[in-house]
N, C-alpha and C positions, 0 to 999 in steps of 0.2 A: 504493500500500500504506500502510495508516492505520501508525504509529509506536506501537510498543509501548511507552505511556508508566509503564504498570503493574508494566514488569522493569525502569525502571531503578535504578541502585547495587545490582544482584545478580550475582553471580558464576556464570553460565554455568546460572539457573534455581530452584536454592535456596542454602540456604546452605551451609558449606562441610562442616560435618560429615551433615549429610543427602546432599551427592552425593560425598563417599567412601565414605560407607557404600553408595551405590547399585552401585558398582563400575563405573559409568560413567567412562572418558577425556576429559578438558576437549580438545578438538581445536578450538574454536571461537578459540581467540588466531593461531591458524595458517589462516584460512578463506582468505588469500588465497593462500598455499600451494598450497590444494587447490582451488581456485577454478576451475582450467581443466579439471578433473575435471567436475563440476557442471555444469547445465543452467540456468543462475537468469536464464534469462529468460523461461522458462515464467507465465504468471500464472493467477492462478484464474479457474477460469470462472463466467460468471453462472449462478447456480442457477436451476434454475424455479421455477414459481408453485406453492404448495401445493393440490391437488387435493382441496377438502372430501368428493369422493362422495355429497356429498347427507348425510353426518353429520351431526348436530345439536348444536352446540359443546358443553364440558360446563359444569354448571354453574357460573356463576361465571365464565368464563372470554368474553371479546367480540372480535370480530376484530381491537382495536385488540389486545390481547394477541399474537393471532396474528402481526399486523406487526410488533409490540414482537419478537417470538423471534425472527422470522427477519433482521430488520437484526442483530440481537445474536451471532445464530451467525454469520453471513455475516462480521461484523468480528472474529471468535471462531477464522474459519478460516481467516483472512487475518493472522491474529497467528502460527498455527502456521507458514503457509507462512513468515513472515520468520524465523523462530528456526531453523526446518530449513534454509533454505537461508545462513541463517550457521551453520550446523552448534552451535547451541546445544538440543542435543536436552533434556538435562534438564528449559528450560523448557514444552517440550510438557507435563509433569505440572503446574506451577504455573499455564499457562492452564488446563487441564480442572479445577482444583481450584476455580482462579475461577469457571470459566463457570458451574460444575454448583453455584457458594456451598458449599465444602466447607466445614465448620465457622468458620461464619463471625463465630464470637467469636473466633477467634485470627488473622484476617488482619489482617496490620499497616497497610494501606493500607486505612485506614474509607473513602477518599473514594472509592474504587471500589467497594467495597461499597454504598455509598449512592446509588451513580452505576447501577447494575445493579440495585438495588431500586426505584427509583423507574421506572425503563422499562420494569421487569419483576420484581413481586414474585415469592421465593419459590414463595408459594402458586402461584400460577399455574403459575410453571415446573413445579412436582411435576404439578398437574393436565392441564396440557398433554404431559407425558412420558406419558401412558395415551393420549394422541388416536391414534386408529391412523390417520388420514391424515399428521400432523404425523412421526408415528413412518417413515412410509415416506419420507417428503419429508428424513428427517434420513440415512436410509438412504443415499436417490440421492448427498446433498449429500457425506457421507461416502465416497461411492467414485470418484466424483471429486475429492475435498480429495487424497485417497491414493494413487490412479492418477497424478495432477502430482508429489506428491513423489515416489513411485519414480522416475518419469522424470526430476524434476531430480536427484536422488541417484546413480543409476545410467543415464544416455541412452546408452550403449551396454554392453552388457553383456560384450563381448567385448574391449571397450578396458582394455589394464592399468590399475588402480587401486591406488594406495599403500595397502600392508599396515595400516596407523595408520589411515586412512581406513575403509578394511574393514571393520578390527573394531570402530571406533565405530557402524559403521553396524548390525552385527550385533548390538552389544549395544543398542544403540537398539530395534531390534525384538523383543530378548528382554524388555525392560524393561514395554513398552507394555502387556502386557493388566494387569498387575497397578498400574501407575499407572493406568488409565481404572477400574479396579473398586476401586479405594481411592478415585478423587476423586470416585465417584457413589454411594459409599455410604448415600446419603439419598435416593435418586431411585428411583423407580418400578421395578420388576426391567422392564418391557417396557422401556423407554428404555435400560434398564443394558443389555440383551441384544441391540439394534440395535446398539449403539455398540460393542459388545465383539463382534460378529460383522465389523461391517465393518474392526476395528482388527487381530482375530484375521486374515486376508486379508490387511491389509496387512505385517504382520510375519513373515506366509509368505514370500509376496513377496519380500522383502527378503532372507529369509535363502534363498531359491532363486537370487536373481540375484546374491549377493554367492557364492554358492557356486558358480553357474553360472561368475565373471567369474575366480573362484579355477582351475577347472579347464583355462580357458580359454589361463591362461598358462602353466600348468602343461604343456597340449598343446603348447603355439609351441614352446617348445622342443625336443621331438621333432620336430614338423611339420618344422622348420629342420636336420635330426642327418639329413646323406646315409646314414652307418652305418646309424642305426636304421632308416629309411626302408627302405632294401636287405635289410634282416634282417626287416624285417615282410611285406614283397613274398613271401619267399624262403618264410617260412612260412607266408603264406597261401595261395599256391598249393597246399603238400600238404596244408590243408584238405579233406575229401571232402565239396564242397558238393551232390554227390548222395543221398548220405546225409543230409544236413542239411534238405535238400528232402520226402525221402522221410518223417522223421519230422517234419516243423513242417507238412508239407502237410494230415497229418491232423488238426491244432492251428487252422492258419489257413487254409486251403483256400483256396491262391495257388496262381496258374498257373505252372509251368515258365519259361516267355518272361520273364516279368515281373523272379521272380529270378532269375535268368540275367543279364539286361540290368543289375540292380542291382551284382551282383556284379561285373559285365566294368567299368561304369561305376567302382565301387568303385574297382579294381586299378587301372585307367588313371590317374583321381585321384590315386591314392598312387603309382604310378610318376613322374608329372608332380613331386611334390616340391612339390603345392601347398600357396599359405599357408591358415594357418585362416580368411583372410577369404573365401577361394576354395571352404573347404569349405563355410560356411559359406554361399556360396550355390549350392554342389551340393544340402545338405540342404535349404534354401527350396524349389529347384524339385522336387526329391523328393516335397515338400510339399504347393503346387501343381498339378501335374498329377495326383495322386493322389486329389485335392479336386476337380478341378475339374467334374465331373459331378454334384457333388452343391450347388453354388451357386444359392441360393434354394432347394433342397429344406429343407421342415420336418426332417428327418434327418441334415442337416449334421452336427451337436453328436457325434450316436450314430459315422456315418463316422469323424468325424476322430478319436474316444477308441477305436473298435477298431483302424485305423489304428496307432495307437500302440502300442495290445498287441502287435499282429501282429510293429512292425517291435523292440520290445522282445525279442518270443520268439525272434525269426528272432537277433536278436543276442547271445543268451543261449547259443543252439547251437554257433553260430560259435566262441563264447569257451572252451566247453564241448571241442570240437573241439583248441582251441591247449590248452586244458589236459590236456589228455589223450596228445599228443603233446608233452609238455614242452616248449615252443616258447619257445626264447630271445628271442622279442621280447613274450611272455603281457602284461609288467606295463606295455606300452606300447598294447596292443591292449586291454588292461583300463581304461588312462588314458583312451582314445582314445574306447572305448564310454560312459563313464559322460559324458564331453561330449557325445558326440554322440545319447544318450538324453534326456542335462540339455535341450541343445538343442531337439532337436527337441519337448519336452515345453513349451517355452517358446511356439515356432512354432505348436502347436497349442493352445496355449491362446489365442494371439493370433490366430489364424484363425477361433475356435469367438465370440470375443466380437465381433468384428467383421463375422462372418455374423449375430450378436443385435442387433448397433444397442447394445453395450454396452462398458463397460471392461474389461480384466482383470480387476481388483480382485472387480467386480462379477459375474464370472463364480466366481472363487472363494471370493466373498463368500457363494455359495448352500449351500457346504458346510460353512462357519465353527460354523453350528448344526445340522449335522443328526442331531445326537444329540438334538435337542429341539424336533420338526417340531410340536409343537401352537398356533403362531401364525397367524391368516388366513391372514397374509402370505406362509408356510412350505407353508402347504396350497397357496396360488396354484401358486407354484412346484412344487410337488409335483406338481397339475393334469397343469402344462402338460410337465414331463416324462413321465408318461404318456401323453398326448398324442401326445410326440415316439416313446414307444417301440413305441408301436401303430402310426404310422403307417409305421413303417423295420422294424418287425420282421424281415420279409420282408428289404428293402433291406442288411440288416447283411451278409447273407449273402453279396450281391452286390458286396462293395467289388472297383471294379477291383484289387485286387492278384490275383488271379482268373479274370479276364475272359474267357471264352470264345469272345471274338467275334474278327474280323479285327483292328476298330479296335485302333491302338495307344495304349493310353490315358495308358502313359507313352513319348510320340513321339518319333520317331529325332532331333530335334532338342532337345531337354529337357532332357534329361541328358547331353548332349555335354560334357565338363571345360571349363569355360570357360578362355580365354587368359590366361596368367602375368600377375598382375598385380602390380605393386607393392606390395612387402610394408609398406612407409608407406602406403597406400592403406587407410582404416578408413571412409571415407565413401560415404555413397550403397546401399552393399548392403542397409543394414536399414531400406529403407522400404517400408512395408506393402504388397502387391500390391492394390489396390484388386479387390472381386471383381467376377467375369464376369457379365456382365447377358443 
């Protein structure tokens, strides 16, 4: 990792009256603190090659240019991973002000300025921000810069995390779109609206898995209360999951067997007094065999997002049901569902990118702009999900939660509660199922 020689004698990015006023927390004097929190041995990966498509460079502009940008960004996103993962988030704005020459009569450091003009003028840079092969290549490069830091900032998401920790991390993501469109204020709007879509994605991100990681410990605590456990048993049972069945079936048109099976697994689960690492992988396989019919179908993506409706609505009944019979355990069935929604919203997002040969990031990356689908790029993607909805049309209908046939498609071993495990035991659960070939 090149040495960020351009922030040193700066206090945590700018200066001191510019980051009070940002309302960001200096947590970076404490990074070894938090350090076994953190994943920082992650590194960045090499990017690829820029794909010209037969374009024809613009003018002005000669491929020595081209290699000039991309050594420059490369050492550009190799500065951010070092400052994030010392938890000096502020400087993430003061590189982007560099990178992009924000007004660059007022940087005090002329010798980088000169140092960044001479490998790559201005000029250039603005006219290479319109190249739309450069523009997609800045894309890719970006949702991998951002996929590494989630995963160095939060690699488990289910592991308690220090509150001070958190909320720097949360307001680091609140900060982000409005420092990247303040330091590219001179730059092409296509370049401003790549960079602000993929950044937009990651500061979702961020504040789903620091909220996910909030809810998370918030559940242990129940998960571990024998009381509450017993009192949640006692009123789900007078549930009338026949009733619940009878109006979501017209909703989701699941078969009888299916939740049945969900349900009994459910109760047993929570009888058993398992930890959330344990639920944690009842819900994966829940996941899993509910997916796995559809691995390698063009229709994945569509599965696994109705999937999610279904087991949202089926759990919105349920909730519906305890509210209704005033059920003394409602506000821990309430805790219980919005994790185990969080959750599985996570699982599916991680399922749906890794059927694409993609990152998270990069999956939510697709909706950062869809309030302003008029770019090539936008219409590709746009293509290729109608595409996907033509070919599942049909298929949606068919998800096994449904299934008419003999096969068991979530099988008598699958959702078996797995065996008590050690509640110090955080490892090993959350690695990806590699899918069925």
């Amino acid at each position: 990792m090149k040495p960020i020689q351009k922030m040193e004698g700066m206090s945590n990015g700018v200066g001191g009256a510019q980051q009070s006023s940002s309302g960001l927390s200096d947590i970076s004097s404490q990074v070894q603190q938090y350090q076994q929190f953190l994943d920082a041995s992650r590194t960045l990966p090499e990017f690829g090659d820029i794909d010209l498509q037969g374009k024809p460079l613009p003018d002005g502009i000669t491929l020595a240019n081209i290699k000039a940008f991309q050594l420059l960004y490369r050492e550009h996103c190799e500065a951010i991973v070092d400052v994030v993962v010392n938890l000096q988030f502020t400087l993430v704005e003061t590189l982007w002000k560099t990178f992009w020459r924000f007004n660059q009569a007022q940087h005090t450091d002329s010798t980088i300025d000169d140092e960044a003009e001479k490998r790559l003028p201005k000029d250039c840079l603005v006219l290479l921000s319109k190249y739309e092969p450069l523009l997609k290549w800045c894309r890719d490069c970006d949702h991998q810069l951002y996929q590494g830091l989630v995963e160095t900032l939060i690699p488990d998401v289910l592991r308690p995390i220090p509150s001070a920790l958190t909320q720097a991390i949360r307001n680091f993501a609140k900060s982000l779109e409005s420092w990247l469109t303040s330091a590219m204020m001179n730059i092409p709007e296509e370049m401003v609206r790549i960079k602000v879509g993929a950044a937009s994605a990651f500061a979702q991100t961020l504040r789903r898995y620091t909220s996910l990681n909030h809810l998370a410990q918030a559940a242990r605590a129940v998960l571990q209360n024998t009381a509450q456990i017993n009192q949640m048993l006692s009123d789900l049972n007078r549930v009338d999951f026949t009733n619940v069945q009878e109006q979501a079936s017209w909703v989701c048109r699941c078969a009888d067997r299916v939740v049945q099976r969900l349900e009994q697994d459910f109760k047993l689960t929570l009888q058993q007094q398992s930890s959330l690492e344990q639920w944690a992988v009842w819900l994966d396989g829940v996941v899993s065999q509910v997916l796995k019919p559809y691995q390698g179908n063009p229709g994945f993506s569509k599965a696994a997002k109705l999937f999610l409706l279904k087991w949202s609505f089926y759990s919105s009944m349920v909730i519906r049901d305890l509210t209704l019979r005033s059920a003394a355990s409602f506000g821990s069935f309430h805790l219980i569902r919005l994790l185990y929604d969080e959750y599985m919203y996570y699982l599916i997002e991680h399922r749906v990118a890794q059927a694409r040969g993609e990152t998270p990031i990069a999956v939510m990356g697709e909706f950062a702009n869809a309030g302003s689908s008029s770019h090539p790029m936008d219409q590709d993607k746009d293509e290729e999900e109608e595409e996907d909805d033509e070919s599942d049309e049909d298929m949606t209908q068919e998800l096994p939660l449904h299934s008419n046939d003999s096969s068991n498609v979530l099988g008598s071993d699958s959702l078996e509660p797995p065996s008590k495990l050690a509640r110090t035991d955080d490892q090993g659960i959350f690695v990806q199922v590699a899918p069925n070939t």
